[in-house]
Backbone as ProteinMPNN parsed JSONL, in Angstrom:
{"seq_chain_A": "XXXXXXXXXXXXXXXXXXXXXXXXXXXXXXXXXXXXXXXXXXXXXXXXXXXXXXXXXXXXXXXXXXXXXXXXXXXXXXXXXXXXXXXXXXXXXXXXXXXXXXXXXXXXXXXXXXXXXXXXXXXXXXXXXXXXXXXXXXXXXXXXXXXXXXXXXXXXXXXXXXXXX", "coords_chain_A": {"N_chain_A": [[0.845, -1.18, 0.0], [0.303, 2.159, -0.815], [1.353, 5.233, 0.644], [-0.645, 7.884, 1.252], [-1.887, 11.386, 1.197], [-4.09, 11.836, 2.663], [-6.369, 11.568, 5.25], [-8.014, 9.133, 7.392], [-10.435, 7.533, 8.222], [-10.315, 6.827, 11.91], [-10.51, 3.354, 13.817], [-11.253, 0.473, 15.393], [-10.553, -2.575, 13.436], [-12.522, -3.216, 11.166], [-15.419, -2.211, 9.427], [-17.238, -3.055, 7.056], [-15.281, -5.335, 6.361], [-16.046, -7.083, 8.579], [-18.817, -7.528, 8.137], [-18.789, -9.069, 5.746], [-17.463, -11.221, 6.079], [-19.507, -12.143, 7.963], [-19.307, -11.601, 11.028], [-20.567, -9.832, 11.852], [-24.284, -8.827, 11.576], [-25.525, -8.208, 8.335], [-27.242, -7.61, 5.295], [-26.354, -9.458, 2.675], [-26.54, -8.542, -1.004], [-25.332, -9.705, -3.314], [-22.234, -11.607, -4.559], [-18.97, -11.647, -5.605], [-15.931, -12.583, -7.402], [-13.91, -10.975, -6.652], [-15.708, -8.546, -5.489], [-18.541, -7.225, -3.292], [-22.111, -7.202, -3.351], [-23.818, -4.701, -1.074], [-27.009, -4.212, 1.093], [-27.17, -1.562, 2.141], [-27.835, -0.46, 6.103], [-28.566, 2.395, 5.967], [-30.424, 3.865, 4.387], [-30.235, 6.185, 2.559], [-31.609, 7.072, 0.323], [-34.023, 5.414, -2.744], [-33.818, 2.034, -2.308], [-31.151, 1.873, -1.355], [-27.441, 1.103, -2.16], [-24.146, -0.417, -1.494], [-21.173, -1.015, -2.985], [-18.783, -3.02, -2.764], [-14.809, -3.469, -2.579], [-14.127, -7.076, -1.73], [-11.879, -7.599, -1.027], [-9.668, -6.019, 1.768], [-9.602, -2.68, 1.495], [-8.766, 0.543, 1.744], [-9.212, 3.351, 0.15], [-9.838, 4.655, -2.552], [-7.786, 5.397, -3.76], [-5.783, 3.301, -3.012], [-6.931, 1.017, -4.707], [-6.124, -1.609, -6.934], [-5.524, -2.359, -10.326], [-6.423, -4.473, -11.661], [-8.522, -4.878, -10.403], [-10.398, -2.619, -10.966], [-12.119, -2.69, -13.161], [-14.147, -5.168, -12.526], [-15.51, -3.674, -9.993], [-16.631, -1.281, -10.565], [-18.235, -2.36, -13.269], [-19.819, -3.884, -11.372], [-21.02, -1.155, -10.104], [-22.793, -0.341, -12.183], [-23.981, -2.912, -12.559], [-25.3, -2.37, -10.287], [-27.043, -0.413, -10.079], [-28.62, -0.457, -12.53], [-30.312, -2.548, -11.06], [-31.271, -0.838, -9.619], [-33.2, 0.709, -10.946], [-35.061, -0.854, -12.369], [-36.308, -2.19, -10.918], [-37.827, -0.413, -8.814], [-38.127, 1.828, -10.335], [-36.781, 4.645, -10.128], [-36.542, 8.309, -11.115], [-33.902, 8.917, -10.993], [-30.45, 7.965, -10.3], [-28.063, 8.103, -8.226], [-24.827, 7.608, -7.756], [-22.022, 8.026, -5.429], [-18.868, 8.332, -4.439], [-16.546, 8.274, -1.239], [-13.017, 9.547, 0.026], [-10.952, 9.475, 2.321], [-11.373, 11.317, 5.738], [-11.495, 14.511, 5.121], [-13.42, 14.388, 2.867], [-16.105, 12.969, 4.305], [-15.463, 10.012, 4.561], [-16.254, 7.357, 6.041], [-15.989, 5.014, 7.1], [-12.855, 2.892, 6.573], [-12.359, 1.67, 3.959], [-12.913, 1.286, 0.811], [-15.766, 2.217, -0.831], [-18.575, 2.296, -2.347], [-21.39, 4.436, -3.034], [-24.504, 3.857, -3.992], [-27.726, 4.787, -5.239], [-31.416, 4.734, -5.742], [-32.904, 7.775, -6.432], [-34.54, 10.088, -4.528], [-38.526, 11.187, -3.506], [-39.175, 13.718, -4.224], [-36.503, 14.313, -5.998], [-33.057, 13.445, -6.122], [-30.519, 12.223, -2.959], [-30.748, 11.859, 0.689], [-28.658, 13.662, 2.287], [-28.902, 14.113, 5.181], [-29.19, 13.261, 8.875], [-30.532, 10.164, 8.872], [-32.908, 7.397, 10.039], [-31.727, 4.274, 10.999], [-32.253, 1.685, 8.97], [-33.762, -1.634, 9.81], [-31.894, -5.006, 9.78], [-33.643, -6.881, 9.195], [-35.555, -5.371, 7.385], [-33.992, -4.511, 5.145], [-33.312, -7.165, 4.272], [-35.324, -7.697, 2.796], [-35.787, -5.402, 1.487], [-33.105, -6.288, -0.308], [-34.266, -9.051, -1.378], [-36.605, -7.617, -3.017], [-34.589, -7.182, -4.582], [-33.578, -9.012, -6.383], [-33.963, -10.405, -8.488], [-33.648, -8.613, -10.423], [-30.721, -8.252, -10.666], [-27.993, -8.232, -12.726], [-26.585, -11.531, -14.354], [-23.646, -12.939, -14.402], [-21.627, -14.752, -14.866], [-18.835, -14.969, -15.476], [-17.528, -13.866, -13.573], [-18.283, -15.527, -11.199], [-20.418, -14.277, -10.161], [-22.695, -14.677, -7.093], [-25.907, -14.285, -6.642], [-28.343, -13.593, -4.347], [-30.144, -12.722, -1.981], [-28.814, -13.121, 0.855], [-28.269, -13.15, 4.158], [-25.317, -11.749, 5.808], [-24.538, -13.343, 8.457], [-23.456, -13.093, 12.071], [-21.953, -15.848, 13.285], [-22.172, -16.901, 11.313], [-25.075, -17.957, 8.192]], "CA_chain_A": [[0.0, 0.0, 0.0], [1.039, 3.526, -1.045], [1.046, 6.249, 1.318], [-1.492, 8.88, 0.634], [-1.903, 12.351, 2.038], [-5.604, 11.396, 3.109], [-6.757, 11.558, 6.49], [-8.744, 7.873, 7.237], [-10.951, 7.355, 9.458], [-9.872, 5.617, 13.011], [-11.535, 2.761, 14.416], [-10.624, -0.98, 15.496], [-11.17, -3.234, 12.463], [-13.215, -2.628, 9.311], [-16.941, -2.974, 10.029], [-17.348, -4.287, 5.849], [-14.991, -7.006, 6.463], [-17.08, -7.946, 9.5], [-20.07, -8.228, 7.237], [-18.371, -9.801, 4.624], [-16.765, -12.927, 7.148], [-20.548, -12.969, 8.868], [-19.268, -11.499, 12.079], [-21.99, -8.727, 12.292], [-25.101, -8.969, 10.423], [-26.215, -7.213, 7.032], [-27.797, -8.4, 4.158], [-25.472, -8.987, 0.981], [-26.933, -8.69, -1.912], [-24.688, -10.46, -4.445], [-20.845, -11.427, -4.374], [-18.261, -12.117, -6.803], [-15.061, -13.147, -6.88], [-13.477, -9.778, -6.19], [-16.677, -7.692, -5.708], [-20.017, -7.463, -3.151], [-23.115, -5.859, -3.022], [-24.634, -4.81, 0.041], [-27.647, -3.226, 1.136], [-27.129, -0.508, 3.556], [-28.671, 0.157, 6.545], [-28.35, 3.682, 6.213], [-31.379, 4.098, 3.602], [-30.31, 7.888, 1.697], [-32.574, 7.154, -0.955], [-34.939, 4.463, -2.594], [-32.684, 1.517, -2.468], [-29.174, 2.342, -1.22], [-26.29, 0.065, -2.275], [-22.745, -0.243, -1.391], [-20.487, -2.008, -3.802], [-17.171, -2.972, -2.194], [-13.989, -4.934, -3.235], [-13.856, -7.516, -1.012], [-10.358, -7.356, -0.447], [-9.472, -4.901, 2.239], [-8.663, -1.465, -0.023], [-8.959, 1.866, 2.376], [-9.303, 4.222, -0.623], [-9.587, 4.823, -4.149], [-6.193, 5.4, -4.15], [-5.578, 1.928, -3.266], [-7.263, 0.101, -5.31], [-5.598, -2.179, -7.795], [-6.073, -1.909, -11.72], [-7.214, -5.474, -12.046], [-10.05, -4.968, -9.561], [-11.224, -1.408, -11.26], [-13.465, -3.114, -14.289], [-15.316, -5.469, -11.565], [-15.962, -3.007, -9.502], [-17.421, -0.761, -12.132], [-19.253, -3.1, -13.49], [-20.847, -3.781, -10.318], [-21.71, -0.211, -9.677], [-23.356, -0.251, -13.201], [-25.229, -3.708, -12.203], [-26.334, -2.503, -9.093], [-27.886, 0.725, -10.997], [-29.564, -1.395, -13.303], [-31.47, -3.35, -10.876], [-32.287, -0.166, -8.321], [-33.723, 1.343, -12.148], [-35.642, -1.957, -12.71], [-37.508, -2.387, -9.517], [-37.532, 1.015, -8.04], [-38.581, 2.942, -11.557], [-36.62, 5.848, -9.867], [-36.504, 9.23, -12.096], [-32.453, 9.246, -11.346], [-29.846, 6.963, -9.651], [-26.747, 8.865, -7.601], [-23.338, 7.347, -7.157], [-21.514, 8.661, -4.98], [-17.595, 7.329, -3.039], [-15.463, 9.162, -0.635], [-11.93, 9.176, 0.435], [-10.14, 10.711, 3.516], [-12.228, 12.032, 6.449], [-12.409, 15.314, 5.213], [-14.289, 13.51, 2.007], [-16.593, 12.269, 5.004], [-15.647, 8.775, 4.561], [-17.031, 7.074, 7.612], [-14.984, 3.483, 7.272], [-11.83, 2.971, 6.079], [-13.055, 0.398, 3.398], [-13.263, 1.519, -0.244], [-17.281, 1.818, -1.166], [-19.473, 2.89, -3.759], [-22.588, 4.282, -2.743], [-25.523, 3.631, -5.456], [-28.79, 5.151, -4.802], [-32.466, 5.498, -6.31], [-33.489, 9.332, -6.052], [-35.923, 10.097, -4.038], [-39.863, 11.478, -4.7], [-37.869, 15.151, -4.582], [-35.393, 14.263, -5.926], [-31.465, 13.832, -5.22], [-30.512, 11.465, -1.92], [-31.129, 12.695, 1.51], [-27.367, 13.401, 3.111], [-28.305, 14.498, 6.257], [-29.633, 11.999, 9.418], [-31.428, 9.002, 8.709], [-32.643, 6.143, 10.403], [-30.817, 2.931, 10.441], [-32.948, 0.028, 8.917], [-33.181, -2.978, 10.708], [-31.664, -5.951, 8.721], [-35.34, -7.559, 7.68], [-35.934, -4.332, 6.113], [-32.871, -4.614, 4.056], [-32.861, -8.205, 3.51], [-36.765, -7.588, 1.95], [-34.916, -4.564, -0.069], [-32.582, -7.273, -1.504], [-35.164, -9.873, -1.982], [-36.991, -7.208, -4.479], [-34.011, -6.75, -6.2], [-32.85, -10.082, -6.525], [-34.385, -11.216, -9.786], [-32.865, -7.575, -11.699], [-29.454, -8.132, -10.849], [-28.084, -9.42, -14.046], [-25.741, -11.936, -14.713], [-22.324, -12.594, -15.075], [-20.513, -16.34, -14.557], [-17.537, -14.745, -15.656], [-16.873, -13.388, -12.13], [-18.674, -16.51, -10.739], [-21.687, -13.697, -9.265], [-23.52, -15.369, -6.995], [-27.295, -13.314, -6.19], [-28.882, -14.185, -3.319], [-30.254, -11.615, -0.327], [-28.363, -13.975, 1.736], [-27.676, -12.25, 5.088], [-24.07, -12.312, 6.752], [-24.787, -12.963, 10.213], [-22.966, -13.662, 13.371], [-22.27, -17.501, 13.64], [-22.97, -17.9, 9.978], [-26.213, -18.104, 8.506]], "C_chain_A": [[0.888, 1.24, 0.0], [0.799, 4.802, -0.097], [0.626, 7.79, 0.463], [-1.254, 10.461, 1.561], [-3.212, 12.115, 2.344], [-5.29, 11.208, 4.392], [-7.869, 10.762, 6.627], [-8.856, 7.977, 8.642], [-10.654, 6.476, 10.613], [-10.657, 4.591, 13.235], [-10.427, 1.491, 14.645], [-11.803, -1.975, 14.438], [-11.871, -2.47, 11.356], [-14.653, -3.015, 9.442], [-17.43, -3.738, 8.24], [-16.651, -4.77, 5.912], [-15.706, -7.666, 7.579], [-18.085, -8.599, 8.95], [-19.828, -9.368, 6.483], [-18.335, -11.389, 4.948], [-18.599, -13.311, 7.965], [-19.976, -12.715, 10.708], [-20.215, -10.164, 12.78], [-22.767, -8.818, 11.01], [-25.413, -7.871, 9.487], [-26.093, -8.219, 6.124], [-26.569, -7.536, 2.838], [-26.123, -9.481, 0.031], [-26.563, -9.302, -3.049], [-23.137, -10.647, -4.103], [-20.534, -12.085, -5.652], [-17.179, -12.112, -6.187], [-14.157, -11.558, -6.222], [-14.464, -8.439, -5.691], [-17.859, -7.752, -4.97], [-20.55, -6.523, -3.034], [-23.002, -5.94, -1.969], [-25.854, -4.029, 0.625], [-27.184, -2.516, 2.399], [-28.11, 0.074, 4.456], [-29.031, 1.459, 6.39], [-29.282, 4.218, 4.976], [-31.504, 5.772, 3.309], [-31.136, 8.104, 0.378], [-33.5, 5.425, -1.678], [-34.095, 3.218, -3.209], [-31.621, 1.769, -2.361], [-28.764, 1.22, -1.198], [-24.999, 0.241, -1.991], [-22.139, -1.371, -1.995], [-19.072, -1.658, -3.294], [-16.246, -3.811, -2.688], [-14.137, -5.83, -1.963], [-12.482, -7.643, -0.261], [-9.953, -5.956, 0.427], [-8.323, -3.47, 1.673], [-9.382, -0.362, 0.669], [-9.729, 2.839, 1.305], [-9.207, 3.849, -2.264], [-8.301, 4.627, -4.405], [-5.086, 4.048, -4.102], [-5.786, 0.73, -3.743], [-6.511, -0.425, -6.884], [-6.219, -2.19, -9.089], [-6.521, -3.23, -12.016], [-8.886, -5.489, -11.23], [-10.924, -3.772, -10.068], [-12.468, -1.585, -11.865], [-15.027, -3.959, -13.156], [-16.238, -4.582, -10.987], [-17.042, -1.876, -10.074], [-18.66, -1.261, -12.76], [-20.731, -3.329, -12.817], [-21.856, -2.784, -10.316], [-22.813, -0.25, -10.954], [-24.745, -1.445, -12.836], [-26.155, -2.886, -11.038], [-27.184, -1.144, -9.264], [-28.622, 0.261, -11.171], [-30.552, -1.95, -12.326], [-32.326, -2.51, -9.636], [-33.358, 0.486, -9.827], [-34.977, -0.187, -12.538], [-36.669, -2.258, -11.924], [-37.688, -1.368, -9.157], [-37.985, 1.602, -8.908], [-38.132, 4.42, -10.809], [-36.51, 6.88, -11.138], [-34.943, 9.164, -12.247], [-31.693, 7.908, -10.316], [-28.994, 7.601, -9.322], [-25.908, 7.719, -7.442], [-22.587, 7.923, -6.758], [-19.944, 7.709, -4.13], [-16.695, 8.496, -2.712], [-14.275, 9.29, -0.41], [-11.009, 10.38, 1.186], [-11.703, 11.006, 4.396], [-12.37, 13.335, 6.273], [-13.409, 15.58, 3.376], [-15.922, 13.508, 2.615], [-16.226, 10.857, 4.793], [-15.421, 8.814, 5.943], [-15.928, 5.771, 7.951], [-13.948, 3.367, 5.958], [-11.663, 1.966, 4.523], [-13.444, 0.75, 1.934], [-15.021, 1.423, -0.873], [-17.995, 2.688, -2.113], [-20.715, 3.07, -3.26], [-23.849, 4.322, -4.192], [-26.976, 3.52, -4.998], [-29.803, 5.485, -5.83], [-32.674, 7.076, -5.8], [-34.625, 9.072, -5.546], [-37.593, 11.423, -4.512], [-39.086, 12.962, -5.244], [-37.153, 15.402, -5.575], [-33.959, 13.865, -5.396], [-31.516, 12.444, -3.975], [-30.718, 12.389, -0.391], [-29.077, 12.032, 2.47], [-27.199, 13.699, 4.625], [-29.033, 12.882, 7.29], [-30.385, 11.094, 9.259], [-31.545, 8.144, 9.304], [-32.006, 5.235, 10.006], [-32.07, 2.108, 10.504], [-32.765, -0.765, 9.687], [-32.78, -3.82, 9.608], [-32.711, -6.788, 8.22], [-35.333, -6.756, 7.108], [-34.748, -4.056, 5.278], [-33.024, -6.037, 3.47], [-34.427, -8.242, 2.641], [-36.505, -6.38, 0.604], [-34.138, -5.552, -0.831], [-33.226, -8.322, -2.433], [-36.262, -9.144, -3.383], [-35.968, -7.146, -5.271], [-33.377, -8.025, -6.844], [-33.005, -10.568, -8.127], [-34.036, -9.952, -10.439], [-31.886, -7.636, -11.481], [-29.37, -8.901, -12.069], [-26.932, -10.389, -13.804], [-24.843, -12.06, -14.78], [-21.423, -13.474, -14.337], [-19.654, -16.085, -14.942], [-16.914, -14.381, -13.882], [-17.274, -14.145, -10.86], [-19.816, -15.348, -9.835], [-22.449, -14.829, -8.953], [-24.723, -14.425, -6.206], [-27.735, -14.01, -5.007], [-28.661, -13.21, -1.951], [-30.231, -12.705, 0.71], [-27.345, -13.262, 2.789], [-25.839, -12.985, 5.699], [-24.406, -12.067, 8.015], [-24.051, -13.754, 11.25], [-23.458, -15.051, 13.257], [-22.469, -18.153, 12.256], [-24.141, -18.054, 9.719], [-26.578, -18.54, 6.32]], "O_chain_A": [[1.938, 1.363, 0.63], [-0.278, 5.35, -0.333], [1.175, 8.465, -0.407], [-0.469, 10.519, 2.507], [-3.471, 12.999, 1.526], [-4.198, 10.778, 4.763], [-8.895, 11.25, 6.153], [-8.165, 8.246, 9.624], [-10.724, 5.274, 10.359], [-11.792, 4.816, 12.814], [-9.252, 1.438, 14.283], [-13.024, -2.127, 14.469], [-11.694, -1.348, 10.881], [-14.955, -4.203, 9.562], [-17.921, -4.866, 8.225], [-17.0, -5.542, 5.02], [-15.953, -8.866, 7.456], [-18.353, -9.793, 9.076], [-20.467, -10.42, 6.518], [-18.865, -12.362, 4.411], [-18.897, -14.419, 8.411], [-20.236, -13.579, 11.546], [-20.382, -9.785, 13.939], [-22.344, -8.871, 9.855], [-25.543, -6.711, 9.877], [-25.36, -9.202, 6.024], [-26.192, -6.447, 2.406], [-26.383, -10.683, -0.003], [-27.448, -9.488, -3.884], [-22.7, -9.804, -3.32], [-21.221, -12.727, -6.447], [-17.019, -11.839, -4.997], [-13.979, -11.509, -5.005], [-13.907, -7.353, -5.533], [-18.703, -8.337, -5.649], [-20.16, -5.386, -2.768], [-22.343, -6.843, -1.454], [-25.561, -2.833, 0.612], [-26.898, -3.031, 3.48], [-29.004, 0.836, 4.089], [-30.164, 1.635, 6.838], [-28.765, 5.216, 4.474], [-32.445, 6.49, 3.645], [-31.226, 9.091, -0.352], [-33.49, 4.418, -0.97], [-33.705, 3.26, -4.376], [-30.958, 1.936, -3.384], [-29.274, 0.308, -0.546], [-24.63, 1.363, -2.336], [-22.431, -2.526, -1.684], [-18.427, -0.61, -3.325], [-16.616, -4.855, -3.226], [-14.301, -5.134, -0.962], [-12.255, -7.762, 0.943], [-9.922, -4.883, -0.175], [-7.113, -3.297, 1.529], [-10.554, -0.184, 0.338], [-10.891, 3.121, 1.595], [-8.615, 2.963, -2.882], [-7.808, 3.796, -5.168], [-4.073, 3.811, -4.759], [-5.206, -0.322, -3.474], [-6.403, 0.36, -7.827], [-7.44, -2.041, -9.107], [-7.286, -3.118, -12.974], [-9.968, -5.997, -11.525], [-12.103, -3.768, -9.717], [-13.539, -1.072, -11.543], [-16.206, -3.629, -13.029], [-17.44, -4.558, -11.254], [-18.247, -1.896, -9.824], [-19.779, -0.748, -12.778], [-21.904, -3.182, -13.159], [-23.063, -2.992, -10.435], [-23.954, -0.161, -10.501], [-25.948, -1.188, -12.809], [-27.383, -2.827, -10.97], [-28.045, -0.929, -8.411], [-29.556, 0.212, -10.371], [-31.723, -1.863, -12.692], [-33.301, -2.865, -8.974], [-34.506, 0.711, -9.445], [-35.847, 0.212, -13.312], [-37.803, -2.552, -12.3], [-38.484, -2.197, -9.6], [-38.681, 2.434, -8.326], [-38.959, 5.332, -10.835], [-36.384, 6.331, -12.232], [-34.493, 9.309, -13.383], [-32.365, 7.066, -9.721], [-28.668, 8.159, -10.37], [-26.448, 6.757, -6.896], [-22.085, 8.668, -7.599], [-20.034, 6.698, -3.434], [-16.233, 9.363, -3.454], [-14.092, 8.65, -1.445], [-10.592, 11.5, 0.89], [-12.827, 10.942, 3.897], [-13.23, 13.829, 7.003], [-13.865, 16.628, 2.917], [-16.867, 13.859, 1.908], [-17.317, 10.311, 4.953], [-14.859, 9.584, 6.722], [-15.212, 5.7, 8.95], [-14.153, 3.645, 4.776], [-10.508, 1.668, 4.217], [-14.62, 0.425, 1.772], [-15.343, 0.348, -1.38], [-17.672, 3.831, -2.435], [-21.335, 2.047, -2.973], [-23.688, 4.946, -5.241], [-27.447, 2.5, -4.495], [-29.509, 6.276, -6.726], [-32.529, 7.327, -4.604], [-35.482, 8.238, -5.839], [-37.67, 12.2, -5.464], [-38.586, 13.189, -6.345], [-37.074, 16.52, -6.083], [-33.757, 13.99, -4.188], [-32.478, 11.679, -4.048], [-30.831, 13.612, -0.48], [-28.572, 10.992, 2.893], [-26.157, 13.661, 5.28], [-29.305, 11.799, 6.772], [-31.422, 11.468, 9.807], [-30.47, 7.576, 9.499], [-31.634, 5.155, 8.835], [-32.76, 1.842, 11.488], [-31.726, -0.806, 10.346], [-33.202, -3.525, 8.489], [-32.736, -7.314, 7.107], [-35.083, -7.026, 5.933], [-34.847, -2.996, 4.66], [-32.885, -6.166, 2.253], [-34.437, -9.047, 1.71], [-36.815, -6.386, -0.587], [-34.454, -5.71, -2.01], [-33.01, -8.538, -3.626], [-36.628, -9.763, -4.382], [-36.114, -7.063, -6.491], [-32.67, -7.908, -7.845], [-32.078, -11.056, -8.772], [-34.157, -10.268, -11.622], [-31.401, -6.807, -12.251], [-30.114, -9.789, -12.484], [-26.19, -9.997, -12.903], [-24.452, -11.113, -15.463], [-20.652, -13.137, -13.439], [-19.008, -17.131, -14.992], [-15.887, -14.793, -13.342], [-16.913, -13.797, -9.737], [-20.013, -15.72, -8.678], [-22.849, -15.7, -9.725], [-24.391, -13.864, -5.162], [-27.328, -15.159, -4.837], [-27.692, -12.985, -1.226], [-31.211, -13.149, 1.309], [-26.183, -12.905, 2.593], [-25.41, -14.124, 5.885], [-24.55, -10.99, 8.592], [-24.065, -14.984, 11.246], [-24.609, -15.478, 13.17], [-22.773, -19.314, 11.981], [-24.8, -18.333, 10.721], [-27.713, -18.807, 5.925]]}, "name": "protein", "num_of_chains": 1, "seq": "XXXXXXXXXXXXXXXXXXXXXXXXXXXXXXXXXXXXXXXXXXXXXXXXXXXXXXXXXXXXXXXXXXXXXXXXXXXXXXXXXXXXXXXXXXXXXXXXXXXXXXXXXXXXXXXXXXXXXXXXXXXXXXXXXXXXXXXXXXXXXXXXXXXXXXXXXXXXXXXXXXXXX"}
Protein backbone atom coordinates (compact mmCIF):
# COMPACT_ATOMS: atom_id res chain seq x y z
CA UNK A 1 0.00 0.00 0.00
CA UNK A 2 1.04 3.53 -1.04
CA UNK A 3 1.05 6.25 1.32
CA UNK A 4 -1.49 8.88 0.63
CA UNK A 5 -1.90 12.35 2.04
CA UNK A 6 -5.60 11.40 3.11
CA UNK A 7 -6.76 11.56 6.49
CA UNK A 8 -8.74 7.87 7.24
CA UNK A 9 -10.95 7.35 9.46
CA UNK A 10 -9.87 5.62 13.01
CA UNK A 11 -11.54 2.76 14.42
CA UNK A 12 -10.62 -0.98 15.50
CA UNK A 13 -11.17 -3.23 12.46
CA UNK A 14 -13.21 -2.63 9.31
CA UNK A 15 -16.94 -2.97 10.03
CA UNK A 16 -17.35 -4.29 5.85
CA UNK A 17 -14.99 -7.01 6.46
CA UNK A 18 -17.08 -7.95 9.50
CA UNK A 19 -20.07 -8.23 7.24
CA UNK A 20 -18.37 -9.80 4.62
CA UNK A 21 -16.77 -12.93 7.15
CA UNK A 22 -20.55 -12.97 8.87
CA UNK A 23 -19.27 -11.50 12.08
CA UNK A 24 -21.99 -8.73 12.29
CA UNK A 25 -25.10 -8.97 10.42
CA UNK A 26 -26.22 -7.21 7.03
CA UNK A 27 -27.80 -8.40 4.16
CA UNK A 28 -25.47 -8.99 0.98
CA UNK A 29 -26.93 -8.69 -1.91
CA UNK A 30 -24.69 -10.46 -4.45
CA UNK A 31 -20.85 -11.43 -4.37
CA UNK A 32 -18.26 -12.12 -6.80
CA UNK A 33 -15.06 -13.15 -6.88
CA UNK A 34 -13.48 -9.78 -6.19
CA UNK A 35 -16.68 -7.69 -5.71
CA UNK A 36 -20.02 -7.46 -3.15
CA UNK A 37 -23.12 -5.86 -3.02
CA UNK A 38 -24.63 -4.81 0.04
CA UNK A 39 -27.65 -3.23 1.14
CA UNK A 40 -27.13 -0.51 3.56
CA UNK A 41 -28.67 0.16 6.54
CA UNK A 42 -28.35 3.68 6.21
CA UNK A 43 -31.38 4.10 3.60
CA UNK A 44 -30.31 7.89 1.70
CA UNK A 45 -32.57 7.15 -0.95
CA UNK A 46 -34.94 4.46 -2.59
CA UNK A 47 -32.68 1.52 -2.47
CA UNK A 48 -29.17 2.34 -1.22
CA UNK A 49 -26.29 0.07 -2.28
CA UNK A 50 -22.74 -0.24 -1.39
CA UNK A 51 -20.49 -2.01 -3.80
CA UNK A 52 -17.17 -2.97 -2.19
CA UNK A 53 -13.99 -4.93 -3.23
CA UNK A 54 -13.86 -7.52 -1.01
CA UNK A 55 -10.36 -7.36 -0.45
CA UNK A 56 -9.47 -4.90 2.24
CA UNK A 57 -8.66 -1.47 -0.02
CA UNK A 58 -8.96 1.87 2.38
CA UNK A 59 -9.30 4.22 -0.62
CA UNK A 60 -9.59 4.82 -4.15
CA UNK A 61 -6.19 5.40 -4.15
CA UNK A 62 -5.58 1.93 -3.27
CA UNK A 63 -7.26 0.10 -5.31
CA UNK A 64 -5.60 -2.18 -7.80
CA UNK A 65 -6.07 -1.91 -11.72
CA UNK A 66 -7.21 -5.47 -12.05
CA UNK A 67 -10.05 -4.97 -9.56
CA UNK A 68 -11.22 -1.41 -11.26
CA UNK A 69 -13.47 -3.11 -14.29
CA UNK A 70 -15.32 -5.47 -11.56
CA UNK A 71 -15.96 -3.01 -9.50
CA UNK A 72 -17.42 -0.76 -12.13
CA UNK A 73 -19.25 -3.10 -13.49
CA UNK A 74 -20.85 -3.78 -10.32
CA UNK A 75 -21.71 -0.21 -9.68
CA UNK A 76 -23.36 -0.25 -13.20
CA UNK A 77 -25.23 -3.71 -12.20
CA UNK A 78 -26.33 -2.50 -9.09
CA UNK A 79 -27.89 0.73 -11.00
CA UNK A 80 -29.56 -1.40 -13.30
CA UNK A 81 -31.47 -3.35 -10.88
CA UNK A 82 -32.29 -0.17 -8.32
CA UNK A 83 -33.72 1.34 -12.15
CA UNK A 84 -35.64 -1.96 -12.71
CA UNK A 85 -37.51 -2.39 -9.52
CA UNK A 86 -37.53 1.01 -8.04
CA UNK A 87 -38.58 2.94 -11.56
CA UNK A 88 -36.62 5.85 -9.87
CA UNK A 89 -36.50 9.23 -12.10
CA UNK A 90 -32.45 9.25 -11.35
CA UNK A 91 -29.85 6.96 -9.65
CA UNK A 92 -26.75 8.86 -7.60
CA UNK A 93 -23.34 7.35 -7.16
CA UNK A 94 -21.51 8.66 -4.98
CA UNK A 95 -17.59 7.33 -3.04
CA UNK A 96 -15.46 9.16 -0.64
CA UNK A 97 -11.93 9.18 0.44
CA UNK A 98 -10.14 10.71 3.52
CA UNK A 99 -12.23 12.03 6.45
CA UNK A 100 -12.41 15.31 5.21
CA UNK A 101 -14.29 13.51 2.01
CA UNK A 102 -16.59 12.27 5.00
CA UNK A 103 -15.65 8.77 4.56
CA UNK A 104 -17.03 7.07 7.61
CA UNK A 105 -14.98 3.48 7.27
CA UNK A 106 -11.83 2.97 6.08
CA UNK A 107 -13.06 0.40 3.40
CA UNK A 108 -13.26 1.52 -0.24
CA UNK A 109 -17.28 1.82 -1.17
CA UNK A 110 -19.47 2.89 -3.76
CA UNK A 111 -22.59 4.28 -2.74
CA UNK A 112 -25.52 3.63 -5.46
CA UNK A 113 -28.79 5.15 -4.80
CA UNK A 114 -32.47 5.50 -6.31
CA UNK A 115 -33.49 9.33 -6.05
CA UNK A 116 -35.92 10.10 -4.04
CA UNK A 117 -39.86 11.48 -4.70
CA UNK A 118 -37.87 15.15 -4.58
CA UNK A 119 -35.39 14.26 -5.93
CA UNK A 120 -31.46 13.83 -5.22
CA UNK A 121 -30.51 11.46 -1.92
CA UNK A 122 -31.13 12.70 1.51
CA UNK A 123 -27.37 13.40 3.11
CA UNK A 124 -28.30 14.50 6.26
CA UNK A 125 -29.63 12.00 9.42
CA UNK A 126 -31.43 9.00 8.71
CA UNK A 127 -32.64 6.14 10.40
CA UNK A 128 -30.82 2.93 10.44
CA UNK A 129 -32.95 0.03 8.92
CA UNK A 130 -33.18 -2.98 10.71
CA UNK A 131 -31.66 -5.95 8.72
CA UNK A 132 -35.34 -7.56 7.68
CA UNK A 133 -35.93 -4.33 6.11
CA UNK A 134 -32.87 -4.61 4.06
CA UNK A 135 -32.86 -8.21 3.51
CA UNK A 136 -36.76 -7.59 1.95
CA UNK A 137 -34.92 -4.56 -0.07
CA UNK A 138 -32.58 -7.27 -1.50
CA UNK A 139 -35.16 -9.87 -1.98
CA UNK A 140 -36.99 -7.21 -4.48
CA UNK A 141 -34.01 -6.75 -6.20
CA UNK A 142 -32.85 -10.08 -6.53
CA UNK A 143 -34.39 -11.22 -9.79
CA UNK A 144 -32.87 -7.57 -11.70
CA UNK A 145 -29.45 -8.13 -10.85
CA UNK A 146 -28.08 -9.42 -14.05
CA UNK A 147 -25.74 -11.94 -14.71
CA UNK A 148 -22.32 -12.59 -15.08
CA UNK A 149 -20.51 -16.34 -14.56
CA UNK A 150 -17.54 -14.74 -15.66
CA UNK A 151 -16.87 -13.39 -12.13
CA UNK A 152 -18.67 -16.51 -10.74
CA UNK A 153 -21.69 -13.70 -9.26
CA UNK A 154 -23.52 -15.37 -7.00
CA UNK A 155 -27.30 -13.31 -6.19
CA UNK A 156 -28.88 -14.19 -3.32
CA UNK A 157 -30.25 -11.61 -0.33
CA UNK A 158 -28.36 -13.98 1.74
CA UNK A 159 -27.68 -12.25 5.09
CA UNK A 160 -24.07 -12.31 6.75
CA UNK A 161 -24.79 -12.96 10.21
CA UNK A 162 -22.97 -13.66 13.37
CA UNK A 163 -22.27 -17.50 13.64
CA UNK A 164 -22.97 -17.90 9.98
CA UNK A 165 -26.21 -18.10 8.51
Amino acid sequence: MTEWSLDLPNGDGCAFCDYLTGARPYTVLWREDRVAVLVTREQRGIAHLLVIPIRHVPTLLDMADSEAGDLMIAVRDAAHAIDQVFERPGVAVWQNNGTAAHQAIPHLHFHVAGTLPGGGTDFGEVAESSVEETDEIGRQLTSSVPARSAVHRVVEPRLARSGGA
